[in-house]
PDB file of N, CA, C and O in Angstrom:
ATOM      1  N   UNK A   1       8.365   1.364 -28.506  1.00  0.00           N
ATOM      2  CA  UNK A   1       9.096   2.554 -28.892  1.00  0.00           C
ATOM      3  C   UNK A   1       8.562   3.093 -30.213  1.00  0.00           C
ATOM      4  O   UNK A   1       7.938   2.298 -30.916  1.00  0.00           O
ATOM      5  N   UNK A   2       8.708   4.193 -30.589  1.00  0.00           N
ATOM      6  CA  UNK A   2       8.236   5.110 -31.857  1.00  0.00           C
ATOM      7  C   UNK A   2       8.970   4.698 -32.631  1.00  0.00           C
ATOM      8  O   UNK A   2      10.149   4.350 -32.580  1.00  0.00           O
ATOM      9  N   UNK A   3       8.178   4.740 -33.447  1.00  0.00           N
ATOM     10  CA  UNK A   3       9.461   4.698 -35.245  1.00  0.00           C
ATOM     11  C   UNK A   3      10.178   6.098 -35.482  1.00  0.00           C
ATOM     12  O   UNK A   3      11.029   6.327 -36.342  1.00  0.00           O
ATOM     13  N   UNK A   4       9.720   6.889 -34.649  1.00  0.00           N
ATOM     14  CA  UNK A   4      10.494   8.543 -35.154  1.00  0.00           C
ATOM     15  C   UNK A   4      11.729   8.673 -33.925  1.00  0.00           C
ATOM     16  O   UNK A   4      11.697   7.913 -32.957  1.00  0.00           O
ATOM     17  N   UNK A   5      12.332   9.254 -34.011  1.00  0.00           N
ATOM     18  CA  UNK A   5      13.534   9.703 -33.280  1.00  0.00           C
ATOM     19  C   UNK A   5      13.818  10.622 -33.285  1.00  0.00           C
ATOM     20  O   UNK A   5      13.802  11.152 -34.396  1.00  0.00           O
ATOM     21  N   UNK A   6      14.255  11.440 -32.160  1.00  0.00           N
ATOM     22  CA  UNK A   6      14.356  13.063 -32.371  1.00  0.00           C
ATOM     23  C   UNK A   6      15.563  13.179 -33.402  1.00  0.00           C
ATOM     24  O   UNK A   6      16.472  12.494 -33.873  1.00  0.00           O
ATOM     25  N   UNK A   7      14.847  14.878 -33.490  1.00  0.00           N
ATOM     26  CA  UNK A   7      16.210  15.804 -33.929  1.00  0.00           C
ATOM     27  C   UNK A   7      17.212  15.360 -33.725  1.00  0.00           C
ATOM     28  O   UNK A   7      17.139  14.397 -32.962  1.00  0.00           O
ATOM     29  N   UNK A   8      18.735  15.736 -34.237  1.00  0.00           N
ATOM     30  CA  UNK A   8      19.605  15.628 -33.863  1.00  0.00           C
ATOM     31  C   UNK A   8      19.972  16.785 -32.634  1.00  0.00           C
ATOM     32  O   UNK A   8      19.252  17.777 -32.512  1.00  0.00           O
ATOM     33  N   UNK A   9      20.951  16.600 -31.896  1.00  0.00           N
ATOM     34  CA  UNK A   9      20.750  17.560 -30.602  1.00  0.00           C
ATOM     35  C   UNK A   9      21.258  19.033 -30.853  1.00  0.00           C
ATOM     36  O   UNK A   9      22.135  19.434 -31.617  1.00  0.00           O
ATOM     37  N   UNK A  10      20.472  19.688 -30.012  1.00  0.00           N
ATOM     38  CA  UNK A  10      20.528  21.220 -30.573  1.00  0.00           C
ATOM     39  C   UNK A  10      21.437  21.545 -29.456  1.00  0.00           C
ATOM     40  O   UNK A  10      21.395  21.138 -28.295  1.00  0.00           O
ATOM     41  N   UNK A  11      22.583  22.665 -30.239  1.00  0.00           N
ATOM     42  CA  UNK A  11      23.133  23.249 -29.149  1.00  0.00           C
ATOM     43  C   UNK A  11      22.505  23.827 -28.387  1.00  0.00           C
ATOM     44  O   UNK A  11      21.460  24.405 -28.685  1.00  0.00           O
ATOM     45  N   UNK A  12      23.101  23.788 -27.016  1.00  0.00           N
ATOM     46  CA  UNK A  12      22.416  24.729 -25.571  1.00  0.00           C
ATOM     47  C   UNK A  12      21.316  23.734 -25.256  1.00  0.00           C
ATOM     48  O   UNK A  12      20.632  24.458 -24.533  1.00  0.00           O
ATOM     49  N   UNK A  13      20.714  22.657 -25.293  1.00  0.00           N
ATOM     50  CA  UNK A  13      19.483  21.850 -25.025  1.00  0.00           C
ATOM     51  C   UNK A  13      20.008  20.817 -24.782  1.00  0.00           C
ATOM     52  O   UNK A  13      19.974  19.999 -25.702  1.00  0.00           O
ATOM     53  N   UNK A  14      20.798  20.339 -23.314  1.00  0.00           N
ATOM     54  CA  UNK A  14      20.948  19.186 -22.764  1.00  0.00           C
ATOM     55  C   UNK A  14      19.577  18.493 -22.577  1.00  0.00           C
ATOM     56  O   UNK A  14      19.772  17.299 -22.350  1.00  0.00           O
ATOM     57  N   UNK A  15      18.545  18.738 -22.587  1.00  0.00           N
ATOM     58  CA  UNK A  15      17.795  17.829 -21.788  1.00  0.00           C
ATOM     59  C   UNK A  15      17.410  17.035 -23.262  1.00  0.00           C
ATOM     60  O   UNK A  15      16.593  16.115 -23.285  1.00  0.00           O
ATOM     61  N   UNK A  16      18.111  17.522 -24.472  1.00  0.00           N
ATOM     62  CA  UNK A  16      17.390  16.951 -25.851  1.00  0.00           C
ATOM     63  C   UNK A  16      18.338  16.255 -26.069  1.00  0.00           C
ATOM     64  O   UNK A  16      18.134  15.155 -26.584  1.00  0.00           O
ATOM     65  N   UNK A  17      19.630  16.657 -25.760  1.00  0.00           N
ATOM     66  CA  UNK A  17      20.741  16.279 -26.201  1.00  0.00           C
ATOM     67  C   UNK A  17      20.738  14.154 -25.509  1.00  0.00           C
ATOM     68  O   UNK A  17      21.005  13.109 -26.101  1.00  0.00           O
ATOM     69  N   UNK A  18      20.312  14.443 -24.124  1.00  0.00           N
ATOM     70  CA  UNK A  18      20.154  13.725 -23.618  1.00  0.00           C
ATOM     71  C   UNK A  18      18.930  12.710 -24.111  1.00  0.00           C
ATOM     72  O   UNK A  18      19.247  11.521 -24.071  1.00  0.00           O
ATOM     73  N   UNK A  19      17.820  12.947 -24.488  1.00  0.00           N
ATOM     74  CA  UNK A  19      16.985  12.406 -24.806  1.00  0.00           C
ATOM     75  C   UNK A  19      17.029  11.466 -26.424  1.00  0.00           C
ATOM     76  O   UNK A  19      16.497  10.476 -26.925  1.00  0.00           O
ATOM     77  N   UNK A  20      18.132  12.638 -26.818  1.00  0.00           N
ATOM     78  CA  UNK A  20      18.671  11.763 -28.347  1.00  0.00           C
ATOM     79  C   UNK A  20      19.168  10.208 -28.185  1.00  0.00           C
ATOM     80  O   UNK A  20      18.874   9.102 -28.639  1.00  0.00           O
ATOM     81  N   UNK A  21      20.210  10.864 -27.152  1.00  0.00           N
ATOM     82  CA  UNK A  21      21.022   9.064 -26.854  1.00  0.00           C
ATOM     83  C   UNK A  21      20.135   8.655 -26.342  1.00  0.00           C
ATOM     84  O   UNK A  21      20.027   7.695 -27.105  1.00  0.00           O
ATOM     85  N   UNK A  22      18.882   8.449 -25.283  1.00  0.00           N
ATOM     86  CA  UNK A  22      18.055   7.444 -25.010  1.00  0.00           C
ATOM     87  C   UNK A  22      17.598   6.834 -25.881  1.00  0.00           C
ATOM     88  O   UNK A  22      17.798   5.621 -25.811  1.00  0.00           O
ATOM     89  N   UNK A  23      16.775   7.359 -27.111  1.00  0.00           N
ATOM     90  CA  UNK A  23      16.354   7.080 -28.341  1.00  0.00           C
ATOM     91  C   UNK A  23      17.145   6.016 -29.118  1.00  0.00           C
ATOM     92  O   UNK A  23      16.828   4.874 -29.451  1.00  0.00           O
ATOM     93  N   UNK A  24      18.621   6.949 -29.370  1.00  0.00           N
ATOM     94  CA  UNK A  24      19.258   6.208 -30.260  1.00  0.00           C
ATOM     95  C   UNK A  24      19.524   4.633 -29.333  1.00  0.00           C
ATOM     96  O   UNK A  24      19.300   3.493 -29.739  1.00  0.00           O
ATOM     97  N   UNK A  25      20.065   5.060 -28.002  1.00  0.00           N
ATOM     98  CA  UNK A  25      20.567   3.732 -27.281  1.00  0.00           C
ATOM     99  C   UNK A  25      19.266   2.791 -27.277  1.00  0.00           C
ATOM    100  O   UNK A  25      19.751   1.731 -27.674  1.00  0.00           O
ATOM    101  N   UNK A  26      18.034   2.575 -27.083  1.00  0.00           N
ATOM    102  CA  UNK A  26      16.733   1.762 -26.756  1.00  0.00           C
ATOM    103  C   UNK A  26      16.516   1.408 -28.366  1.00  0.00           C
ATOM    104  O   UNK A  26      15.861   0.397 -28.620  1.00  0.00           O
ATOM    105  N   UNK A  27      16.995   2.134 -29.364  1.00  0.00           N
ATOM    106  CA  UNK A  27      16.969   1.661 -30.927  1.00  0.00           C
ATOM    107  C   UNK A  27      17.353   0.502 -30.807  1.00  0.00           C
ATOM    108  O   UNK A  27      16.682  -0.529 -30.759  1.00  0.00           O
ATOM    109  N   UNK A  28      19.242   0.753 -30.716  1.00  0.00           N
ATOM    110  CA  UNK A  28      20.194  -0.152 -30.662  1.00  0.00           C
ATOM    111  C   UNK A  28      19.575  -1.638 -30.019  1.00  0.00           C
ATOM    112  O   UNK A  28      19.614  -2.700 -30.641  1.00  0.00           O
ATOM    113  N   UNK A  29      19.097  -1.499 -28.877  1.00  0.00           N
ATOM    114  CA  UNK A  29      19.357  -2.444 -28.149  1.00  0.00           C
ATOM    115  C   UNK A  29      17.738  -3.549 -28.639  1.00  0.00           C
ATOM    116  O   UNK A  29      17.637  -4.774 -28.585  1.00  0.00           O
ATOM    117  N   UNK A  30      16.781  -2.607 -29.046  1.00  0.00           N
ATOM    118  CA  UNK A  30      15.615  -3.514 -29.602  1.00  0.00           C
ATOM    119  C   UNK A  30      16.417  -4.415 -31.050  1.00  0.00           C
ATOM    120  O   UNK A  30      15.824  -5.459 -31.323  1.00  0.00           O
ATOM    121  N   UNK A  31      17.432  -4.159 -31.785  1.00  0.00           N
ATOM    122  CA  UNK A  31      18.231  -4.697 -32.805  1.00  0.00           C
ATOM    123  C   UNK A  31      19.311  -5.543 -32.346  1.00  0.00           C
ATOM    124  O   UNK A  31      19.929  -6.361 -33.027  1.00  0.00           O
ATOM    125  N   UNK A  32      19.450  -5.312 -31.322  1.00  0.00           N
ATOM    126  CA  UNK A  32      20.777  -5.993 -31.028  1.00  0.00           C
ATOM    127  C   UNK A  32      22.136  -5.583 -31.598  1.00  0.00           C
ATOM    128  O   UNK A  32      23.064  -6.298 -31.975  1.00  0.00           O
ATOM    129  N   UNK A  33      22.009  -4.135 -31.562  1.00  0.00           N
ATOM    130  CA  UNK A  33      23.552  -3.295 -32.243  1.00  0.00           C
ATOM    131  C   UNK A  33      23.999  -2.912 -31.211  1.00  0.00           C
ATOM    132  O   UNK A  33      23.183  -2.202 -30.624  1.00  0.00           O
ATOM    133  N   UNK A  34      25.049  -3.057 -30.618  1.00  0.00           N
ATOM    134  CA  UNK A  34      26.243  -2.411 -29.715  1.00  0.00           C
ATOM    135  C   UNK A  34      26.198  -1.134 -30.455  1.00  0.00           C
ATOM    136  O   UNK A  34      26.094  -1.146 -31.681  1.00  0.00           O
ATOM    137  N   UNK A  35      26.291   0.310 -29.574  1.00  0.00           N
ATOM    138  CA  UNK A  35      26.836   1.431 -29.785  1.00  0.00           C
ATOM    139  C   UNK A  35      27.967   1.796 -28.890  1.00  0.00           C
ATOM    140  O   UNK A  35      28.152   1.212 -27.822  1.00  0.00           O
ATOM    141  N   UNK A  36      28.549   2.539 -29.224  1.00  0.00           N
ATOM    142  CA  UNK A  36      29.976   2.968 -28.454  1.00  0.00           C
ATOM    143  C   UNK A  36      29.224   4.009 -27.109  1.00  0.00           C
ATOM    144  O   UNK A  36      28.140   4.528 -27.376  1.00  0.00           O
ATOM    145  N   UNK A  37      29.535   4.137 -26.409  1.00  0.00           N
ATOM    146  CA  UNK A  37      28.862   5.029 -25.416  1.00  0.00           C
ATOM    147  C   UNK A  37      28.881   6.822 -25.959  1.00  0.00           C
ATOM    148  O   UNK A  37      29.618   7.189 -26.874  1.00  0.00           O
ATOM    149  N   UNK A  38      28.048   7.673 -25.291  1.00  0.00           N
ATOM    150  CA  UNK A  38      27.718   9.124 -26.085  1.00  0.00           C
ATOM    151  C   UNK A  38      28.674   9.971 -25.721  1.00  0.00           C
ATOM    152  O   UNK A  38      29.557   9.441 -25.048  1.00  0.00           O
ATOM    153  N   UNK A  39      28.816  11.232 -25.959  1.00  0.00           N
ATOM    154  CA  UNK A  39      29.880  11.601 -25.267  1.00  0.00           C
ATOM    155  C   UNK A  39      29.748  11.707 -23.596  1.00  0.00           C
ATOM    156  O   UNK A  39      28.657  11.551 -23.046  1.00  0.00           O
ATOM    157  N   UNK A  40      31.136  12.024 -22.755  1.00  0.00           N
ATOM    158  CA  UNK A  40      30.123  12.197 -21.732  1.00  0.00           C
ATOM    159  C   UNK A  40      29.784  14.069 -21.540  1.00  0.00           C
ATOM    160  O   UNK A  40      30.332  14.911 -22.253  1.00  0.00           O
ATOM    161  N   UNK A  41      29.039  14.313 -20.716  1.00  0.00           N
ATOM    162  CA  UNK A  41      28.737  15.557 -20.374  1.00  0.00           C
ATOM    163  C   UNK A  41      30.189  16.344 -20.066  1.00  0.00           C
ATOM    164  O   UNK A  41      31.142  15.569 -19.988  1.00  0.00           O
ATOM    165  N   UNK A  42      30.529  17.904 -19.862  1.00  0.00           N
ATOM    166  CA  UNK A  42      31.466  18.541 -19.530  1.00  0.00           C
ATOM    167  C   UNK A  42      31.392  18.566 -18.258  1.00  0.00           C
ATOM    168  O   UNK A  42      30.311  18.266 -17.750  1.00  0.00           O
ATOM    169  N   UNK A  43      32.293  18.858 -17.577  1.00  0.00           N
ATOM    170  CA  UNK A  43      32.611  18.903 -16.290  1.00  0.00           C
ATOM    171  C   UNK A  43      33.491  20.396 -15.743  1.00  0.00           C
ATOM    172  O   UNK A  43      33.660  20.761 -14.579  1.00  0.00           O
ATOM    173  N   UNK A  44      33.835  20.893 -16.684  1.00  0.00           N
ATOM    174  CA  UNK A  44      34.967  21.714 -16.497  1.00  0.00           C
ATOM    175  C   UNK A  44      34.685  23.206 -16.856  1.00  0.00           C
ATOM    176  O   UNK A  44      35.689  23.911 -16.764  1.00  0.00           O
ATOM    177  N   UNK A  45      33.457  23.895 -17.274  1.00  0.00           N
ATOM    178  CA  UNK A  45      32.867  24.778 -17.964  1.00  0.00           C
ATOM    179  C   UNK A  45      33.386  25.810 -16.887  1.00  0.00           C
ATOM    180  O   UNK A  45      33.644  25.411 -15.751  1.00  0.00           O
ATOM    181  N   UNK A  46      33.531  27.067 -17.220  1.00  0.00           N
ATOM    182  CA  UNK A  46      33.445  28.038 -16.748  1.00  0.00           C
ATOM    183  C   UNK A  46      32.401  29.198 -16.246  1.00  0.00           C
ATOM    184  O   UNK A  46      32.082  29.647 -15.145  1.00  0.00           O
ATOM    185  N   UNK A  47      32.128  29.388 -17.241  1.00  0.00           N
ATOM    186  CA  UNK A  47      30.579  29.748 -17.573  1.00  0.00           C
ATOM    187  C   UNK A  47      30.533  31.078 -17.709  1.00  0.00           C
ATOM    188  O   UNK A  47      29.512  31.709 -17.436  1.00  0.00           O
ATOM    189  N   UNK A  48      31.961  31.810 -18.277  1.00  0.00           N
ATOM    190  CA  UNK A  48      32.281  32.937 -18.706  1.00  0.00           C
ATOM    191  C   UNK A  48      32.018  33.173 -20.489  1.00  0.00           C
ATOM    192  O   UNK A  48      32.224  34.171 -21.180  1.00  0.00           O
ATOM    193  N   UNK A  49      31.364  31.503 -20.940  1.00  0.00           N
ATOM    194  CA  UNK A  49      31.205  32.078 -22.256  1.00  0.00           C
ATOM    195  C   UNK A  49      31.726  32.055 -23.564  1.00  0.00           C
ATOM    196  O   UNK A  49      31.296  32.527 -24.616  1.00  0.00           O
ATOM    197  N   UNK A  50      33.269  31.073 -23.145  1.00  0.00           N
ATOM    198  CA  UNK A  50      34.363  31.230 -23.881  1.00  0.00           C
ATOM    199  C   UNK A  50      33.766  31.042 -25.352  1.00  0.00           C
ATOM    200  O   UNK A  50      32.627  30.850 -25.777  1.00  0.00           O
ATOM    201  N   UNK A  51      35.031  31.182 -25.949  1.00  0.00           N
ATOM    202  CA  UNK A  51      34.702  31.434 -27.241  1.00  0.00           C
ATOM    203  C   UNK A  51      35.471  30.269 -27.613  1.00  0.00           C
ATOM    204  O   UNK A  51      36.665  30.466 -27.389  1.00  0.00           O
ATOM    205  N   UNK A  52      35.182  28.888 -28.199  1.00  0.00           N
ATOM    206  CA  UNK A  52      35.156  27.250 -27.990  1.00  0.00           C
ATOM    207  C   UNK A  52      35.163  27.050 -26.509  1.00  0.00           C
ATOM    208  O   UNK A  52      36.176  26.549 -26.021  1.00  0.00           O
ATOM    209  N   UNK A  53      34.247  27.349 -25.794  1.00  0.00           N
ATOM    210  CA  UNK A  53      33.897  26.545 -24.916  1.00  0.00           C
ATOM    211  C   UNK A  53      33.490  25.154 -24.690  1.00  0.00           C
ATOM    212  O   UNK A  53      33.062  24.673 -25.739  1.00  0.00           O
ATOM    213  N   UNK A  54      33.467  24.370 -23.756  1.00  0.00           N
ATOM    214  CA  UNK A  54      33.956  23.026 -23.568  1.00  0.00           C
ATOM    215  C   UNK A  54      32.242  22.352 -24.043  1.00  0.00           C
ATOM    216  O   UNK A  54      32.172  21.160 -24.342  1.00  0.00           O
ATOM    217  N   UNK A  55      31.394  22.934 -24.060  1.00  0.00           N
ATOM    218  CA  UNK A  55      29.919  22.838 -24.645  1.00  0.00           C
ATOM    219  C   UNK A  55      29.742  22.454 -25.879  1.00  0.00           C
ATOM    220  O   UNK A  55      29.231  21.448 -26.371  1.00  0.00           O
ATOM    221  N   UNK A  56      30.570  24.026 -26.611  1.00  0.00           N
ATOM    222  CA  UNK A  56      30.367  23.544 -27.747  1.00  0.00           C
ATOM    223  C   UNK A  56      31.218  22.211 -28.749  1.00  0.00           C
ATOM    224  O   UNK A  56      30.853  21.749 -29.830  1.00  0.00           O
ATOM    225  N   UNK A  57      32.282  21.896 -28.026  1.00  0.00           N
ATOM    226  CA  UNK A  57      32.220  20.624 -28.416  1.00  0.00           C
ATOM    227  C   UNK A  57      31.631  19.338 -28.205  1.00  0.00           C
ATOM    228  O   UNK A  57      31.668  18.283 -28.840  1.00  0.00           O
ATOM    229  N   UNK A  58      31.098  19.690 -27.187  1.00  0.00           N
ATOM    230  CA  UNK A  58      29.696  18.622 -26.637  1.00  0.00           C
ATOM    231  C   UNK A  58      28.867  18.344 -27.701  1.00  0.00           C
ATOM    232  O   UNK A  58      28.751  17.323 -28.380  1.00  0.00           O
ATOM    233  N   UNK A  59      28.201  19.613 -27.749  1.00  0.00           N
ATOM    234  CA  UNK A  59      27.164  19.292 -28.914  1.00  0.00           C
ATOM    235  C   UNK A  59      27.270  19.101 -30.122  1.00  0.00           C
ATOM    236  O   UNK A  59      26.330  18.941 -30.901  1.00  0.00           O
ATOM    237  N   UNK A  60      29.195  19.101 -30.556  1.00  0.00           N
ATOM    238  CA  UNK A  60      29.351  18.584 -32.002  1.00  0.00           C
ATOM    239  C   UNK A  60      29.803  17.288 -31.325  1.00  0.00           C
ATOM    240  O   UNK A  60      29.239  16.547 -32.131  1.00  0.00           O
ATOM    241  N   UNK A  61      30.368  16.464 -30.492  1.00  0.00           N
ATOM    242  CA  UNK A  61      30.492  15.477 -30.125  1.00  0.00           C
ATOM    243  C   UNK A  61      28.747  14.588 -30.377  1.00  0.00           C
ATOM    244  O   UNK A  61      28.414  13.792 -31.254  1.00  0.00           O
ATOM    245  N   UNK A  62      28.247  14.943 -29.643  1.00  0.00           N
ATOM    246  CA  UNK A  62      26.612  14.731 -29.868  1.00  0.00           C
ATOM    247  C   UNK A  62      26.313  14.342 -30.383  1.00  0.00           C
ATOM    248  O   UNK A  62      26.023  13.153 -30.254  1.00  0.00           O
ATOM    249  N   UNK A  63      26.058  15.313 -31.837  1.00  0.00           N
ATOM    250  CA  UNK A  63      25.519  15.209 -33.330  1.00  0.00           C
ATOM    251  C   UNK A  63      26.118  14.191 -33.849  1.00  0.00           C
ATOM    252  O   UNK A  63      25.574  13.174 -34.281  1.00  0.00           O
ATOM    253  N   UNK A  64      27.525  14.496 -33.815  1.00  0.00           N
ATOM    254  CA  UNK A  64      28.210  13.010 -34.522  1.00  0.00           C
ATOM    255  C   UNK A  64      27.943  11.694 -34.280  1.00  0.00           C
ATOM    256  O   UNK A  64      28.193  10.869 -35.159  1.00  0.00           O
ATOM    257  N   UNK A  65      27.371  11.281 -32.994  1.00  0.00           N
ATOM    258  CA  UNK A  65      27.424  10.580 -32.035  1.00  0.00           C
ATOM    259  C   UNK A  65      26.344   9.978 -32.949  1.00  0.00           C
ATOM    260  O   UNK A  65      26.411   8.882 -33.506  1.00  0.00           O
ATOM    261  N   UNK A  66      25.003  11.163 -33.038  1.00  0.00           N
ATOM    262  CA  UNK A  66      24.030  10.532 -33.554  1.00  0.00           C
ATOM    263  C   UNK A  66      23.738   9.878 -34.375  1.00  0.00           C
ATOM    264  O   UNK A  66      22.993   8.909 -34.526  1.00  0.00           O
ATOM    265  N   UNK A  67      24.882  10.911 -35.413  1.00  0.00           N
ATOM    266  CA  UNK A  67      24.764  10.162 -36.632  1.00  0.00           C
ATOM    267  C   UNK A  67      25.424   9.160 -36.950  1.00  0.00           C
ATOM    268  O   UNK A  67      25.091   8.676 -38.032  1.00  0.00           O
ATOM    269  N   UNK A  68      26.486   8.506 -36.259  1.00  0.00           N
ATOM    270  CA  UNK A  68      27.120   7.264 -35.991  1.00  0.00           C
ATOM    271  C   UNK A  68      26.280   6.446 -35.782  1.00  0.00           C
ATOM    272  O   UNK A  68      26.295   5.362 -36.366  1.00  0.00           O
ATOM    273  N   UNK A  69      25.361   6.777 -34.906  1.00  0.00           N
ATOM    274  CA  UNK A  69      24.459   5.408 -34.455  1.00  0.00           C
ATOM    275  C   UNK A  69      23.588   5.310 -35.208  1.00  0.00           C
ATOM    276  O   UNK A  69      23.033   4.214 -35.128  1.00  0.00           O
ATOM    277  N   UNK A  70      23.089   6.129 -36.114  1.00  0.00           N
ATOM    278  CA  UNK A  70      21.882   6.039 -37.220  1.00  0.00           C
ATOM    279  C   UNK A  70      22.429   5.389 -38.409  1.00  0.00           C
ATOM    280  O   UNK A  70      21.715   4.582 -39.004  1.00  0.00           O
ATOM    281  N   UNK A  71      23.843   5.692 -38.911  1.00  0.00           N
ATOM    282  CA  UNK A  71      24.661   4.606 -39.312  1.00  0.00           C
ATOM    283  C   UNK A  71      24.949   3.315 -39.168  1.00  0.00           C
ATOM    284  O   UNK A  71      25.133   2.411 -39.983  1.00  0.00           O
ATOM    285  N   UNK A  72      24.959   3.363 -38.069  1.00  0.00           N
ATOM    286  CA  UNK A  72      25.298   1.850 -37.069  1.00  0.00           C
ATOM    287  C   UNK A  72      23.925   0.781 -37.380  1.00  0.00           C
ATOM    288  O   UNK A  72      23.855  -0.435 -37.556  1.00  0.00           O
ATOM    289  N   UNK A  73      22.966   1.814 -37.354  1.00  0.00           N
ATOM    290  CA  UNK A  73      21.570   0.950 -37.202  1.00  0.00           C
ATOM    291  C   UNK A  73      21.039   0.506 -38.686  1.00  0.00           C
ATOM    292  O   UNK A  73      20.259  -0.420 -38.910  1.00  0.00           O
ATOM    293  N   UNK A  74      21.536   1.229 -39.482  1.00  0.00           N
ATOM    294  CA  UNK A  74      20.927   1.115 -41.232  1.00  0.00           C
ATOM    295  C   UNK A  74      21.332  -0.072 -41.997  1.00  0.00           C
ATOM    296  O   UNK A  74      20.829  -0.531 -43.023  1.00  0.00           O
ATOM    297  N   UNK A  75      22.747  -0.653 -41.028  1.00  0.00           N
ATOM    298  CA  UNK A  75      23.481  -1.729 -41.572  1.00  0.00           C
ATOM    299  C   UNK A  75      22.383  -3.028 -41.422  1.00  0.00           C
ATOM    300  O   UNK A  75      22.701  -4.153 -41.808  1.00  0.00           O
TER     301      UNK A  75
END
């Protein structure tokens, strides 16, 4: 595995968003750190656009996520 790790996940870019937790999770597990699982994906979207749509808490779910586990790992 790389020593670099992506970005943190950008809104609107599941496929990065997704690729973050692989990263962070294959970190974890070369250390032997338990992480809590990522968020999961939405299910319920409309796709009218809303204004807090169920997305954008995804991708602050996400970010946090990330930075929990980059936390998790520094210990």
């Amino acid at each position: 595995m790389s020593d670099t790790l992506p970005d943190a996940p950008r809104a609107g870019d599941l496929a990065h968003a997704r690729a973050c937790f692989a990263a962070w999770r294959a970190r974890a597990e070369i250390q032997g750190v338990p992480l809590r699982a990522p968020p999961p994906e939405p299910t319920t979207c409309c796709g009218r656009g809303c204004n807090g749509c169920v997305w954008e808490g995804f991708y602050a779910a996400a970010q946090f996520w990330c930075e929990d586990a980059a936390q998790a790992l520094q210990r």
